[in-house]
VOBA-1610 file (N, C-alpha, C; in pm, whole numbers, padded with zeros to 5 digits, always signed):
BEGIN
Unk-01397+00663+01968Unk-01365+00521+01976Unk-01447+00446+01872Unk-01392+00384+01826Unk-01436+00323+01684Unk-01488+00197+01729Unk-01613+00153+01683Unk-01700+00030+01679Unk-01645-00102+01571Unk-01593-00197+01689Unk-01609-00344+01614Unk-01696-00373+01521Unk-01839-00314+01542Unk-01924-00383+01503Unk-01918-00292+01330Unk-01892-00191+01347Unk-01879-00146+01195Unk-01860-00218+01097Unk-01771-00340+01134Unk-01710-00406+01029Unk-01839-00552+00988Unk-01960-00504+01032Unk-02086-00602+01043Unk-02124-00555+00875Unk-02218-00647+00793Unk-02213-00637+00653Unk-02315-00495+00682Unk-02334-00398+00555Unk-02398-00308+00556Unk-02383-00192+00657Unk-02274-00178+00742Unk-02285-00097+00803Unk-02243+00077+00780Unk-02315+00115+00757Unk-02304+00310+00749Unk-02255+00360+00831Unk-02100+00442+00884Unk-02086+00475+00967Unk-02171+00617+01005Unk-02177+00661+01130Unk-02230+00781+01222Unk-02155+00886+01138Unk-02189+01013+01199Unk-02098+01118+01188Unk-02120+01207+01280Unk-02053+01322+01307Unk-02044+01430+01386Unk-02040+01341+01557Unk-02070+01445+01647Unk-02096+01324+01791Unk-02076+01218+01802Unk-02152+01136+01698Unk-02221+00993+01698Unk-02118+00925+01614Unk-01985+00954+01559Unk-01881+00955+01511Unk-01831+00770+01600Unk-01831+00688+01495Unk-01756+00589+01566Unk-01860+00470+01601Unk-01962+00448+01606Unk-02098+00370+01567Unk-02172+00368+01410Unk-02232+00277+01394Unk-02312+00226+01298Unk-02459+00350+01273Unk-02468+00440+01143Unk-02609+00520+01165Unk-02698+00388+01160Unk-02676+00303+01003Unk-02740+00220+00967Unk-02704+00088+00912Unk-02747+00035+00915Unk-02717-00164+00812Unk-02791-00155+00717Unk-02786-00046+00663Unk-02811-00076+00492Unk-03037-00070+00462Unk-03098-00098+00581Unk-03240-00059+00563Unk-03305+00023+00687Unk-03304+00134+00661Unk-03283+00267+00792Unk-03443+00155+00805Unk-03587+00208+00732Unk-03718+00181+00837Unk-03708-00007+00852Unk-03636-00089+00850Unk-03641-00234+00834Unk-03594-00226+00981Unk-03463-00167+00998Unk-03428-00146+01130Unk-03518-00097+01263Unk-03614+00054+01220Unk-03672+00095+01248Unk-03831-00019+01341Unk-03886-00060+01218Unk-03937-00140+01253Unk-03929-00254+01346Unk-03824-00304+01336Unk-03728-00403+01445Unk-03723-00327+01581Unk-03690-00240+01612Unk-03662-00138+01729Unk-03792-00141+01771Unk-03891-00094+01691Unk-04006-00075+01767Unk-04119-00215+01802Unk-04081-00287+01745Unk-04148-00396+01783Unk-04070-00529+01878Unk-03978-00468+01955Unk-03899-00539+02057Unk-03782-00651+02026Unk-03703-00593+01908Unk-03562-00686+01877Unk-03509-00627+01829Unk-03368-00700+01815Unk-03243-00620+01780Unk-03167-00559+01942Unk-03066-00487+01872Unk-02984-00390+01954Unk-02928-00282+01881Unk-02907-00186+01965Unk-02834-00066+01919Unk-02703-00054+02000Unk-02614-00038+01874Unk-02415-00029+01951Unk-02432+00145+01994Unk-02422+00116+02116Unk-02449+00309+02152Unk-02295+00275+02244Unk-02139+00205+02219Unk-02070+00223+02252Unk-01968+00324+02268Unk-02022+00435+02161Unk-01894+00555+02139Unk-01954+00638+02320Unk-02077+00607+02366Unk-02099+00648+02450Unk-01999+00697+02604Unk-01992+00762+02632Unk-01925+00789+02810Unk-01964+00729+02918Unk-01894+00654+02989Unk-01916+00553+03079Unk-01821+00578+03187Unk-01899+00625+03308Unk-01879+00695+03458Unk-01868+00615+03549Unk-01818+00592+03648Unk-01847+00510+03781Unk-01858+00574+03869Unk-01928+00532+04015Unk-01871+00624+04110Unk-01876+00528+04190Unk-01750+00495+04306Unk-01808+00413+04402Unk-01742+00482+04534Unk-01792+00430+04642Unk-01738+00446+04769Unk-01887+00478+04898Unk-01843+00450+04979Unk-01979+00450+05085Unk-02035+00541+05021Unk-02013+00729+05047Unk-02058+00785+05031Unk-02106+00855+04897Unk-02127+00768+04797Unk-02124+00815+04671Unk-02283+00811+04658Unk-02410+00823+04745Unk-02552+00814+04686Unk-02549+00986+04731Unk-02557+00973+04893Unk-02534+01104+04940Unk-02485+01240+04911Unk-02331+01194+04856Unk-02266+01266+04765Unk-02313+01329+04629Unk-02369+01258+04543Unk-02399+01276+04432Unk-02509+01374+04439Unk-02637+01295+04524Unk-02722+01396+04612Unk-02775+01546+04607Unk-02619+01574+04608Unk-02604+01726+04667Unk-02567+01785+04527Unk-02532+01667+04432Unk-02476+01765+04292Unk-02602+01784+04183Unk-02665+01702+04188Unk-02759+01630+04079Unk-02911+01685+04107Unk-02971+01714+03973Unk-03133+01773+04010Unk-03199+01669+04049Unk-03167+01542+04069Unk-03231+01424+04067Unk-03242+01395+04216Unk-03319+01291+04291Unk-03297+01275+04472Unk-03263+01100+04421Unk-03155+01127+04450Unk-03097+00984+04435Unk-02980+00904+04596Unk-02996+01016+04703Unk-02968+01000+04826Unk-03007+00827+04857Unk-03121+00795+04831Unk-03222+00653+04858Unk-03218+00576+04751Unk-03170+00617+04638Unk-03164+00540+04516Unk-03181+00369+04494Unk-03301+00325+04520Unk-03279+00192+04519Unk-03194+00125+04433Unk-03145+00013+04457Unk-03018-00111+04388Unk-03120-00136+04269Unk-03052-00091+04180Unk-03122-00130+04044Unk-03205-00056+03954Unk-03262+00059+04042Unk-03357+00144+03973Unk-03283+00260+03879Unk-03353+00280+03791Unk-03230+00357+03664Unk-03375+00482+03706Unk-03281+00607+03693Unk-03271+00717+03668Unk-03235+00802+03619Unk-03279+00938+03559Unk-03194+01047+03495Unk-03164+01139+03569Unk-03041+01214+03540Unk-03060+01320+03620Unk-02970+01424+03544Unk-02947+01596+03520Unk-02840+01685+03509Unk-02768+01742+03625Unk-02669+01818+03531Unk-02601+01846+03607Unk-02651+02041+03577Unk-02627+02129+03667Unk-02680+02253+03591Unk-02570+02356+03663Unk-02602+02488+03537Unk-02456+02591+03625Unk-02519+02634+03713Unk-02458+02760+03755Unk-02506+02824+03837Unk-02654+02905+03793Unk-02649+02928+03708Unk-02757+03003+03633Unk-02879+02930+03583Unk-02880+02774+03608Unk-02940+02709+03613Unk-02975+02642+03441Unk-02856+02632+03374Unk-02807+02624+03224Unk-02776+02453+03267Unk-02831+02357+03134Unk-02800+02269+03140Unk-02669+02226+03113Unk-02600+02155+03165Unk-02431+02148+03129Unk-02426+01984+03122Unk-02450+01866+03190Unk-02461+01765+03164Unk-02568+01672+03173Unk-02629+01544+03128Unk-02734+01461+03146Unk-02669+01351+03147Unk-02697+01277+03310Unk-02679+01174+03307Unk-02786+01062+03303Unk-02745+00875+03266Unk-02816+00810+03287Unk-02772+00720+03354Unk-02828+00689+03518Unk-02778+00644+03596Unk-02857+00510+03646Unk-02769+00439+03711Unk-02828+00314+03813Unk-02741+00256+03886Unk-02737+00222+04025Unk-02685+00142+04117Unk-02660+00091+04141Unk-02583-00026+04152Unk-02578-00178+04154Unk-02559-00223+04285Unk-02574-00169+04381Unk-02499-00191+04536Unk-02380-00170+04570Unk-02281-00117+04519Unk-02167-00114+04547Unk-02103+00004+04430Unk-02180+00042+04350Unk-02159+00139+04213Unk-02224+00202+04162Unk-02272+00333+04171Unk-02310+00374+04061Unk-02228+00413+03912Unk-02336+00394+03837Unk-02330+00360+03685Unk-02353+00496+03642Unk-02310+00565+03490Unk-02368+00661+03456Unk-02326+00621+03305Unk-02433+00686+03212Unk-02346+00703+03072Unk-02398+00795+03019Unk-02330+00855+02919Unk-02326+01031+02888Unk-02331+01026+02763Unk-02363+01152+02705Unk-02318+01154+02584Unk-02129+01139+02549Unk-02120+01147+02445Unk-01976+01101+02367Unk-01909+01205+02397Unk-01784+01220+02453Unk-01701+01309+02486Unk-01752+01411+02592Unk-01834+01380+02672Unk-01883+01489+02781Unk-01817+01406+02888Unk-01764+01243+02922Unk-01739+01220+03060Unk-01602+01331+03110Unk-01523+01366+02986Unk-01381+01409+03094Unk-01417+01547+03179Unk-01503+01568+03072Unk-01547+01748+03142Unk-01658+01712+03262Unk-01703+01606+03264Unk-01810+01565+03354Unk-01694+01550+03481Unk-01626+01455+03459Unk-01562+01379+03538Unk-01471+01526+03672Unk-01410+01601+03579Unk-01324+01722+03599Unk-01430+01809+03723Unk-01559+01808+03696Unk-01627+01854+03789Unk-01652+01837+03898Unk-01701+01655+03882Unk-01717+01595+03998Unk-01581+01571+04065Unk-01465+01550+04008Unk-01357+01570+04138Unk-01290+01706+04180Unk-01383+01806+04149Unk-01356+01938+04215Unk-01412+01958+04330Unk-01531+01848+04330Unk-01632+01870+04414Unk-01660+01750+04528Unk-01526+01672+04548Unk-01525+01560+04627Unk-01485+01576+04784Unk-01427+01706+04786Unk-01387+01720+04953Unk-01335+01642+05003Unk-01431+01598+05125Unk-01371+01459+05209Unk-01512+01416+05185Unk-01545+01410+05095Unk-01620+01239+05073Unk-01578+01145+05042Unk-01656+01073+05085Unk-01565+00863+05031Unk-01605+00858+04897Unk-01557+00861+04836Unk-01612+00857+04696Unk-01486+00839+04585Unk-01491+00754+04500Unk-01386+00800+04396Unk-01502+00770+04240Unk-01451+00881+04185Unk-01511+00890+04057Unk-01397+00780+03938Unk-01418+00730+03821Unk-01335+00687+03733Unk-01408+00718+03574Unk-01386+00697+03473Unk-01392+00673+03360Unk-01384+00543+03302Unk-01463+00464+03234Unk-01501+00368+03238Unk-01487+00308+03086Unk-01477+00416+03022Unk-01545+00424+02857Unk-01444+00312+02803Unk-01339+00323+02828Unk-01271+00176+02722Unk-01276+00038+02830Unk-01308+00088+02911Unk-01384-00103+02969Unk-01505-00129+02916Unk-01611-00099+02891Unk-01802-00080+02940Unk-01829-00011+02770Unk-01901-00098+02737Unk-01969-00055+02614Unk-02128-00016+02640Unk-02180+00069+02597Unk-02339+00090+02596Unk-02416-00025+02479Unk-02506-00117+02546Unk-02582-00179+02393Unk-02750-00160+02457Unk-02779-00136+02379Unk-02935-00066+02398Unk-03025-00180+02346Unk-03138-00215+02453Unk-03268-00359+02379Unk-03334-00270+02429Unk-03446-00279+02274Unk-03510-00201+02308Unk-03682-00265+02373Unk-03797-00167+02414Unk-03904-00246+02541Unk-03939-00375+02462Unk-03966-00465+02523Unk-04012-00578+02518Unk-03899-00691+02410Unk-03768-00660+02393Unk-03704-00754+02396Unk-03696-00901+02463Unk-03695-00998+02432Unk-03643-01102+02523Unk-03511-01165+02503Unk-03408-01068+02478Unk-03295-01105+02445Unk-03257-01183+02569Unk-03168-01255+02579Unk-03081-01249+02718Unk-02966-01168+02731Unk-03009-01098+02888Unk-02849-01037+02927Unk-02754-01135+02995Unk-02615-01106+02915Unk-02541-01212+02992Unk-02489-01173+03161Unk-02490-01261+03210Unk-02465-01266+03369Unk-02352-01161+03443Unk-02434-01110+03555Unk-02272-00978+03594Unk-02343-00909+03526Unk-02365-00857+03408Unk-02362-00742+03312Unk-02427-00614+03446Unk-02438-00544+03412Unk-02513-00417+03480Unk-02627-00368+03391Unk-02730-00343+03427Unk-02864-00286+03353Unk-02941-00172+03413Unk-02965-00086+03349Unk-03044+00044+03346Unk-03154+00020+03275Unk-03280-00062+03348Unk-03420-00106+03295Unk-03527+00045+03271Unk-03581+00094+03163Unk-03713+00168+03146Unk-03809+00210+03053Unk-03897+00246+03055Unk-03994+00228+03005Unk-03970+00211+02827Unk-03829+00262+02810Unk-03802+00230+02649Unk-03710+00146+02610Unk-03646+00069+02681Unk-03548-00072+02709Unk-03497-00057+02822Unk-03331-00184+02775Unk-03270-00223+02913Unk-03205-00187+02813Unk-03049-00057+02884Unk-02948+00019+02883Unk-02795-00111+02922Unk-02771-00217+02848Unk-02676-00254+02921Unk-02530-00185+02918Unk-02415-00166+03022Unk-02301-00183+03027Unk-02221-00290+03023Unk-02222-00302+02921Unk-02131-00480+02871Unk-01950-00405+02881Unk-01884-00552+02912Unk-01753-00499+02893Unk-01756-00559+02766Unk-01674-00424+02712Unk-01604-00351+02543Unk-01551-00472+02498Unk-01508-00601+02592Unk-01451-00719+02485Unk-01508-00799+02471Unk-01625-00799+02546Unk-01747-00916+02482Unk-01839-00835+02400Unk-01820-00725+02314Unk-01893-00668+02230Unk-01917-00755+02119Unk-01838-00787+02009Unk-01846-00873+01909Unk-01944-00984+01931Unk-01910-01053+02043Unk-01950-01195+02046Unk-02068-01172+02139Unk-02142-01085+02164Unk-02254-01052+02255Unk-02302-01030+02072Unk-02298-00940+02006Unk-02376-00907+01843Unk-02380-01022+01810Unk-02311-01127+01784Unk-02315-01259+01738Unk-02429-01335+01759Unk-02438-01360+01877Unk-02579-01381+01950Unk-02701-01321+01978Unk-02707-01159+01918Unk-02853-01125+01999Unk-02870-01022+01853Unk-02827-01072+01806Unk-02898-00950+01622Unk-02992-00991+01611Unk-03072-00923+01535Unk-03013-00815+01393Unk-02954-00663+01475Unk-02819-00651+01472Unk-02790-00540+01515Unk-02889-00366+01412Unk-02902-00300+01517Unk-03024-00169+01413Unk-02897-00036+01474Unk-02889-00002+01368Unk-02870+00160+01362Unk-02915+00288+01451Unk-02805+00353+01466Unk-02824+00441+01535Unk-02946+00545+01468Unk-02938+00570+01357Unk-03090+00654+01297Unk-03180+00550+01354Unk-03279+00455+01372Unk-03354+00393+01356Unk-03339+00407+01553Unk-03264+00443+01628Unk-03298+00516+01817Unk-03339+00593+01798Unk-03255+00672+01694Unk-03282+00785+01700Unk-03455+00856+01655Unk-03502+00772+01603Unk-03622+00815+01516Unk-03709+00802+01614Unk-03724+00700+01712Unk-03801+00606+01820Unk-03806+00793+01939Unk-03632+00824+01963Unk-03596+00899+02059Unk-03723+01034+02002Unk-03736+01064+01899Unk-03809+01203+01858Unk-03929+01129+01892Unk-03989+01031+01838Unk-04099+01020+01850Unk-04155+01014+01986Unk-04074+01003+02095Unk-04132+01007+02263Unk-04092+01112+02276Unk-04050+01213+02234Unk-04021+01319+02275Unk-03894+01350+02406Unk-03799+01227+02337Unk-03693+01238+02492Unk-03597+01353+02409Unk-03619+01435+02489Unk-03477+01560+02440Unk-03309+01489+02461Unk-03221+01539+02400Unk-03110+01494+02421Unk-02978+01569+02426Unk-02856+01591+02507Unk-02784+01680+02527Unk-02717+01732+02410Unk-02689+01797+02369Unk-02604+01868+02223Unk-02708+01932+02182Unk-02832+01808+02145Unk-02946+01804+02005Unk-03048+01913+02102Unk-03124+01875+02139Unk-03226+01973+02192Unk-03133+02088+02292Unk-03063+02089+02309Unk-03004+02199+02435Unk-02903+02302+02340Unk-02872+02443+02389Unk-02791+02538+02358Unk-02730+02563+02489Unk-02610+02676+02487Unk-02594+02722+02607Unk-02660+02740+02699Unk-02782+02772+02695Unk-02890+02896+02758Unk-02967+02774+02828Unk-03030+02673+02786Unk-03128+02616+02780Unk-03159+02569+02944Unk-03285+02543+03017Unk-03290+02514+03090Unk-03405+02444+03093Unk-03421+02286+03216Unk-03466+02197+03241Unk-03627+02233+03191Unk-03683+02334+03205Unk-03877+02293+03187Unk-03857+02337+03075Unk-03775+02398+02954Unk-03790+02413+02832Unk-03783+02289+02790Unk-03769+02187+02796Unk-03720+02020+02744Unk-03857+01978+02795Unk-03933+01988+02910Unk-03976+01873+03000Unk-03901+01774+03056Unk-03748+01831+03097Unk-03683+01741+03173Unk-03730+01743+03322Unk-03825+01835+03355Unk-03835+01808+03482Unk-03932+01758+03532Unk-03994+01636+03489Unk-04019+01535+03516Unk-03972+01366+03478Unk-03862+01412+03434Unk-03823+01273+03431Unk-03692+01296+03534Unk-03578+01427+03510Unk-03453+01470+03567Unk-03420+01542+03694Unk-03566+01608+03719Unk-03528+01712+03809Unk-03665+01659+03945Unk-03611+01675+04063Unk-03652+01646+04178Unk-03712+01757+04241Unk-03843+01830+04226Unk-03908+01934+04270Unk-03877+01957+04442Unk-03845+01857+04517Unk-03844+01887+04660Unk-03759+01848+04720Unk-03625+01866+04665Unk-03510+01798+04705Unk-03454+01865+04743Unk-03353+01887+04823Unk-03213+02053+04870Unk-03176+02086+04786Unk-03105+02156+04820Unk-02943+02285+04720Unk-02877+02174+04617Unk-02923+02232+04476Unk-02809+02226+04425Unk-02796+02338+04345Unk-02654+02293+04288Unk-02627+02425+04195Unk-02729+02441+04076Unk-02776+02571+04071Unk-02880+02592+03917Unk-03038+02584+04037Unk-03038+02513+04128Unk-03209+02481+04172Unk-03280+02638+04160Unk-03202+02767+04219Unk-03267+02852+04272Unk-03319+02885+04074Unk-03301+02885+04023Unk-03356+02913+03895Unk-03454+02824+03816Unk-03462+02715+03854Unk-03581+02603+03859Unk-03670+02648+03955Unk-03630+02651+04091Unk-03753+02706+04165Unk-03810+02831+04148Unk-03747+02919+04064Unk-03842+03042+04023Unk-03955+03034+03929Unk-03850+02983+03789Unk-03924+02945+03676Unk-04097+02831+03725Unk-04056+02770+03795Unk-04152+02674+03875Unk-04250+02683+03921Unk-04230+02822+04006Unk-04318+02881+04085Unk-04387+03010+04063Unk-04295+03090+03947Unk-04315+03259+03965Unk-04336+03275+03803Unk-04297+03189+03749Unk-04358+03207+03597Unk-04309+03061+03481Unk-04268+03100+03367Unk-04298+03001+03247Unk-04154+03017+03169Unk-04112+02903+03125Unk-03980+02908+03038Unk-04000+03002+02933Unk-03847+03068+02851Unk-03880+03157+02739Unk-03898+03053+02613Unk-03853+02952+02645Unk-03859+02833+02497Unk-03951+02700+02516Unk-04044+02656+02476Unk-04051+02563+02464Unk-04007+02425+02380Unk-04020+02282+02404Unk-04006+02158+02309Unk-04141+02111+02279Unk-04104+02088+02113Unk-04239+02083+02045Unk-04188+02023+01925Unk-04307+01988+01886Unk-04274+01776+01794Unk-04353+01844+01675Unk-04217+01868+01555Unk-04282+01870+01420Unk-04361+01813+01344Unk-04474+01782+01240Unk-04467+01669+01136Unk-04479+01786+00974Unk-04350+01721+00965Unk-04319+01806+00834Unk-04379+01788+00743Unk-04311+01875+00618Unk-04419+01850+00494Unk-04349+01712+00366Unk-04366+01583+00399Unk-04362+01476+00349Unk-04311+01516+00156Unk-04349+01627+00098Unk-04334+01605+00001Unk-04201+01651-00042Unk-04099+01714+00100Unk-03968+01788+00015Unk-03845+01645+00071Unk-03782+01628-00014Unk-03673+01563-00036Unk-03612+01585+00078Unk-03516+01692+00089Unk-03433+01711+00229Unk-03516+01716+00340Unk-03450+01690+00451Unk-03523+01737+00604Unk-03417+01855+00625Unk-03482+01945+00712Unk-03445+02070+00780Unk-03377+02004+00843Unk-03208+02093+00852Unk-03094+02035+00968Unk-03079+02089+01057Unk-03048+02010+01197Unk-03022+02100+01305Unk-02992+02224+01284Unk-03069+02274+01356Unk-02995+02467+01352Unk-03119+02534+01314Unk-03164+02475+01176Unk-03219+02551+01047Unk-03343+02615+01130Unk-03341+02740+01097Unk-03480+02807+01129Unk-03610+02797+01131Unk-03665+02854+01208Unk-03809+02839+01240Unk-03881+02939+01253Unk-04015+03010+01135Unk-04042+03127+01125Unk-04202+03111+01083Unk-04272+03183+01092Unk-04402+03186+01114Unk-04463+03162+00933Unk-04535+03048+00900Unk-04531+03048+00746Unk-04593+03197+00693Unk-04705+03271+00774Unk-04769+03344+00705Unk-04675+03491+00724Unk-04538+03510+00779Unk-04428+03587+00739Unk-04336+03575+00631Unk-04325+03453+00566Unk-04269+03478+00436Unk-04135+03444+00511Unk-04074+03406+00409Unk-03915+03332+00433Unk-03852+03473+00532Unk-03911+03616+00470Unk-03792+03692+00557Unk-03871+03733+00703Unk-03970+03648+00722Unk-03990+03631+00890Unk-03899+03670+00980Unk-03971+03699+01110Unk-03872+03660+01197Unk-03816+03556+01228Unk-03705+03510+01301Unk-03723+03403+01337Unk-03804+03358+01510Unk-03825+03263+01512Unk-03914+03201+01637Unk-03870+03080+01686Unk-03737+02982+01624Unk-03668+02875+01714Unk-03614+02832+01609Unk-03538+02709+01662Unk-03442+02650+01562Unk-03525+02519+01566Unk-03473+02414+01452Unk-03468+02264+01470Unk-03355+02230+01517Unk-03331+02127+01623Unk-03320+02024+01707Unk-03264+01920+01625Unk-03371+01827+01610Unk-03344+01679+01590Unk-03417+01712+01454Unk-03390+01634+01329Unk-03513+01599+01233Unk-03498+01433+01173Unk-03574+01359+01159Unk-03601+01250+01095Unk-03665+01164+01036Unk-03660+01085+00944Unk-03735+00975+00906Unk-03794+00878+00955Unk-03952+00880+00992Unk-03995+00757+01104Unk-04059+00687+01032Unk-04060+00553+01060Unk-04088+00427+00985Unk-04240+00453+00953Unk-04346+00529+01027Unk-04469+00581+01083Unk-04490+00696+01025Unk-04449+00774+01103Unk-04517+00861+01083Unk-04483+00981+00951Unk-04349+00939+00847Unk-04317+00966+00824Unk-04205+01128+00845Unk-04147+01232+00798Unk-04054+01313+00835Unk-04111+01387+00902Unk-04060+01401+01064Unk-04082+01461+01192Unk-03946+01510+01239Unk-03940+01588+01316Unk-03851+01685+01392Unk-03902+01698+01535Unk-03798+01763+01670Unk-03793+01835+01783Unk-03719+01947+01711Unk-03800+02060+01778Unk-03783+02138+01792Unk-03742+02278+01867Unk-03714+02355+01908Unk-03710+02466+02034Unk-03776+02600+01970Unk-03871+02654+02015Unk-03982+02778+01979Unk-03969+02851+02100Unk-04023+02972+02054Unk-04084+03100+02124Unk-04195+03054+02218Unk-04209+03054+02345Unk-04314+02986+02436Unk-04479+03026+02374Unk-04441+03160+02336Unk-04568+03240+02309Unk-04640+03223+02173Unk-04570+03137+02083Unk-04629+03114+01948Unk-04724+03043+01949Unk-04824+03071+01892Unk-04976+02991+01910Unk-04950+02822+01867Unk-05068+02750+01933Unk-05037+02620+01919Unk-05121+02602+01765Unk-05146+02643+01740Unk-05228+02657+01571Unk-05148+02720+01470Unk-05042+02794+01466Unk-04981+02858+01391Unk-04915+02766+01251Unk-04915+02809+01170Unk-04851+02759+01044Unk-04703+02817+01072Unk-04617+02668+01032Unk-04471+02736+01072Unk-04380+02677+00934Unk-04273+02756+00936Unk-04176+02677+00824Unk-04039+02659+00917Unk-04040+02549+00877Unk-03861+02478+00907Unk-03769+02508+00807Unk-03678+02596+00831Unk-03585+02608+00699Unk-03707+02626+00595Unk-03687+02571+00445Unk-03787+02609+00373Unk-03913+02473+00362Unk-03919+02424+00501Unk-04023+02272+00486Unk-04167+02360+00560Unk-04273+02326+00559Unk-04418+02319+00629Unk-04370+02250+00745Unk-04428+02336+00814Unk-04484+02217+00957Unk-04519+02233+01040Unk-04628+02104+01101Unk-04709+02149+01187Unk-04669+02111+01354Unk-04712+02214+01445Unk-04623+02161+01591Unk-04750+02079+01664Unk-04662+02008+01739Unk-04742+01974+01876Unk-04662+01959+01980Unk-04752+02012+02074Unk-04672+02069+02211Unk-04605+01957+02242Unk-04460+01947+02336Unk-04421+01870+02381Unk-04437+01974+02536Unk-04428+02069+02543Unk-04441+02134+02689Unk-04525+02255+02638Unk-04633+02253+02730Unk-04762+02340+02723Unk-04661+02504+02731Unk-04744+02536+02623Unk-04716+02708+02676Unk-04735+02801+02793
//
């Protein structure tokens, strides 16, 4: 779904996933800077936008989600996945309540396969699931904004903004009023630098919740059955993920950044190393200059000299070995 706002002066479109939003307006760290010092917005509309309503939709959900959202207070935003049986991450949601609704938004093209699940799994609960995405736009302020949200809207407040769900036809004229609209690179740079993993980017088939450190923001250590728990509660209790997430700072002097995928091999093995993880995410931060997430071998020393594709770089843990 293609962004109104594209047609804003300077705008760079996305690509791949992120296909259909703004990367940038023409000054990636100007933006950057803006984001991190509490103004602007980010059009995160190509986003997936979930509903669920009906009495039983806290309860319900409950039983699907690593998250304990049974009690979910009116208003409080949460994360949560969804996991297979094998305890493989398959979806991440970002959720909040409004009294009468829960809210979710997903990555780009994951609600139908999301959606397909949860009404396999409705029984006789009160519940009806919908799809939301061409009503409900995602616009992201980031912490300490004082934009105003306009009235009605729905908000997912935390520690790194307020998540609104605006409806898709007051998009334009909501940018009108609350710019300098910022680029999706310039979240994205903010997103590596806290170390929030993200579905596609940090995850493979395989991947599971304590390789990320999702399980403390996603996963509910003392909650019942769900699908995937019995493999969290092992890993949890009986030993240590095979991968960890871990925060590059590259070597500033090469031109390209290492692209998703690109390898990760021990520097003092020589390019025909083994390999030991892929890159993730890589980017340009207004700060700290070119940084990456990454996914490694749990067991690789936290001192080790590593190469990204053919860049230097040095790790720091995002989840202890």
């Amino acid at each position: 779904m293609k962004s109104p706002l594209l047609s804003l002066p300077g705008a760079v479109p996305a690509e791949g996933v992120d296909e259909g939003v703004a990367a940038h307006y023409g000054d990636l760290f100007r933006e950057q800077r803006a984001l991190a010092g509490g103004t602007g917005f980010v059009d995160l509309s190509h986003r997936g936008v979930v509903s669920v309503t009906g009495d039983d939709r806290l309860s319900w959900l409950h039983l699907l989600l690593t998250q304990h959202v049974s009690d979910l207070p009116t208003g409080q935003a949460t994360e949560a996945l969804i996991l297979s049986a094998h305890g493989h991450i398959e979806h991440a949601l970002y959720l909040v309540d409004d009294g009468t609704t829960v809210w979710a938004h997903v990555e780009p093209g994951t609600q139908d396969a999301l959606i397909a699940y949860l009404e396999s799994m409705k029984f006789f609960y009160r519940v009806d699931v919908a799809d939301r995405t061409d009503e409900f736009a995602i616009v992201h302020l980031p912490a300490g904004s004082i934009a105003e949200v306009p009235e009605g809207v729905v908000v997912r407040e935390t520690p790194y903004g307020r998540d609104l769900f605006l409806p898709r036809a007051d998009l334009e004229s909501y940018a009108e009023k609350s710019g300098p609209a910022v680029g999706l690179l310039a979240y994205e740079a903010l997103r590596v630098e806290h170390h929030r993993p993200r579905l596609g980017f940090e995850t493979d088939h395989r991947t599971i919740p304590h390789e990320l450190g999702w399980i403390s923001s996603a996963v509910h250590l003392q909650k019942g059955c769900y699908r995937g728990q019995e493999t969290v509660a092992r890993v949890q209790n009986l030993g240590k993920p095979p991968r960890r997430l871990v925060f590059l700072h590259l070597d500033g002097s090469e031109v390209h950044l290492p692209p998703a995928g690109a390898d990760i091999r021990l520097a003092d093995e020589g390019p025909d190393g083994r390999k030991i993880g892929f890159v993730t995410t890589s980017v340009r931060h207004h700060e700290l200059g070119p940084v990456a997430l990454a996914l490694i071998k749990r067991n690789v020393p936290l001192d080790a000299r590593l190469m990204a594709d053919s860049t230097a770089a040095a790790q720091e843990a995002v989840v202890e070995p």
